[in-house]
C-alpha positions in Angstrom: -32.5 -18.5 -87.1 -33.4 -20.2 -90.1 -36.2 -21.5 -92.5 -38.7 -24.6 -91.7 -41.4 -25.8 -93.7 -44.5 -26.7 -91.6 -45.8 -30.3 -92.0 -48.1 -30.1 -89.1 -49.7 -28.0 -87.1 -51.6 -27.5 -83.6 -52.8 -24.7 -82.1 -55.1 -23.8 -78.7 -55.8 -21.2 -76.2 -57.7 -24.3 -73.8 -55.8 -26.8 -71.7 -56.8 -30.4 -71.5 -60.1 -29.4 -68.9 -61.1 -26.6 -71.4 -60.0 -23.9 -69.0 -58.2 -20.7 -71.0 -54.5 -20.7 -70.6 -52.8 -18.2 -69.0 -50.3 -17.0 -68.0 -48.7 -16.3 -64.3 -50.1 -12.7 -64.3 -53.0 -14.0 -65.6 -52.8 -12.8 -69.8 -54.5 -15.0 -72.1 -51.9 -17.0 -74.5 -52.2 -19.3 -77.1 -50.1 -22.6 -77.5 -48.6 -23.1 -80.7 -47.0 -26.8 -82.0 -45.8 -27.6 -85.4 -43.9 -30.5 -87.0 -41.2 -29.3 -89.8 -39.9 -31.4 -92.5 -36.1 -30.0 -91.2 -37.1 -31.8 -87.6 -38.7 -35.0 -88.6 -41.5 -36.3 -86.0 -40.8 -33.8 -83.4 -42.8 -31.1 -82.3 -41.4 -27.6 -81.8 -43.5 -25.8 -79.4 -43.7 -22.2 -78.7 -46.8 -19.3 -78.5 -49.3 -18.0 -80.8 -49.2 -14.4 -82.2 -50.7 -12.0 -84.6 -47.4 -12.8 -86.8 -47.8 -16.5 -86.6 -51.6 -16.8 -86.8 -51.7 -17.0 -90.2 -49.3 -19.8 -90.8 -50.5 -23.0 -92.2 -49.1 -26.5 -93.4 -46.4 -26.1 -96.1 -45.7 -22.6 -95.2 -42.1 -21.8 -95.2 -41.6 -20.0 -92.4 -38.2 -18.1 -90.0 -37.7 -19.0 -86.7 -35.3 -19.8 -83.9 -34.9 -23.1 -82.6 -34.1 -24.0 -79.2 -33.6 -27.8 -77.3 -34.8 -27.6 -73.8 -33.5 -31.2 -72.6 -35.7 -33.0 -74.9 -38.0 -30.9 -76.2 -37.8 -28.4 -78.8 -38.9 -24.6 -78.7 -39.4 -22.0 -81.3 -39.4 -18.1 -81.2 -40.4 -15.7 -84.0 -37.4 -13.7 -84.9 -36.7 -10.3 -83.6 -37.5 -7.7 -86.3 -33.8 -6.2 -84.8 -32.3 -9.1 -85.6 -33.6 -9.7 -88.9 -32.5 -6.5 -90.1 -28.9 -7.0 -88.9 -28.7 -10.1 -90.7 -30.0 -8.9 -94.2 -27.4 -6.0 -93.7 -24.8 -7.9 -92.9 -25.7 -9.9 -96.3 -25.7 -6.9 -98.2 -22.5 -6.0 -97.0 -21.2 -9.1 -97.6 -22.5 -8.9 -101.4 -21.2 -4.9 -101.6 -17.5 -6.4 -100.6 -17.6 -9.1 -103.3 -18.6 -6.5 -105.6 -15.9 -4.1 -104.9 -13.6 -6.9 -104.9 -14.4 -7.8 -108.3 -13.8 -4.5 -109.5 -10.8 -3.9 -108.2 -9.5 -7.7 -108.9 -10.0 -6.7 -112.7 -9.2 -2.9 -112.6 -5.3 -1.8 -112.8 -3.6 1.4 -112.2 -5.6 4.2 -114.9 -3.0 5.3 -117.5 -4.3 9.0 -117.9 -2.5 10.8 -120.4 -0.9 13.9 -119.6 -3.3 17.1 -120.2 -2.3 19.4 -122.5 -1.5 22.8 -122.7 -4.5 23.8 -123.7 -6.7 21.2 -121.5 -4.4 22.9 -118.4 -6.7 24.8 -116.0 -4.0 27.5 -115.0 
């Protein structure tokens, strides 16, 4: 997973003879191609969704990127897996935290109570 800007983008539902794609159990898809500035001149090529369909040229954008012998392909990020990794941050940043503390804390030197601060 990671972050790409878009420097290009192609989209279409229509091969090259104007006939709808679909798929092998015949559902309608769209094809999605963009260009990123992380991957130069090559296109990353993957399939059009309601979460994607908004995406436009120098959008920053999350995705997964996978070679296939010479091309490249893209997937939208599991909402699963998104979650696991800002957790993981956070518990990354809530260690550090506690680390800190107890980097600058030393043993407490509480005083012995009283008689009269005593409970029994």
């Amino acid at each position: 997973m990671g972050k790409v800007i878009i420097t290009k983008i192609y989209r279409s539902s229509k091969d090259k003879k104007g006939n709808l794609l679909v798929t092998q159990d015949g559902r309608e898809y769209t094809r999605l191609a963009i260009k990123t500035k992380e991957y130069g001149d090559r296109y990353l090529s993957g399939f059009g969704n309601e979460k994607n369909a908004s995406w436009k040229v120098g959008d920053t954008v999350e995705i997964t990127v996978e070679e296939s012998g010479q091309y490249l392909n893209f997937s939208m990020p599991k909402e699963k897996d998104l979650l696991l990794e800002r957790v993981e941050k956070l518990e990354n940043e809530v260690k550090a935290i506690w680390d800190k503390i107890y980097e600058a804390k030393e043993e407490p030197d509480f005083p012995e109570p009283t008689e009269e601060e005593q409970p029994f």
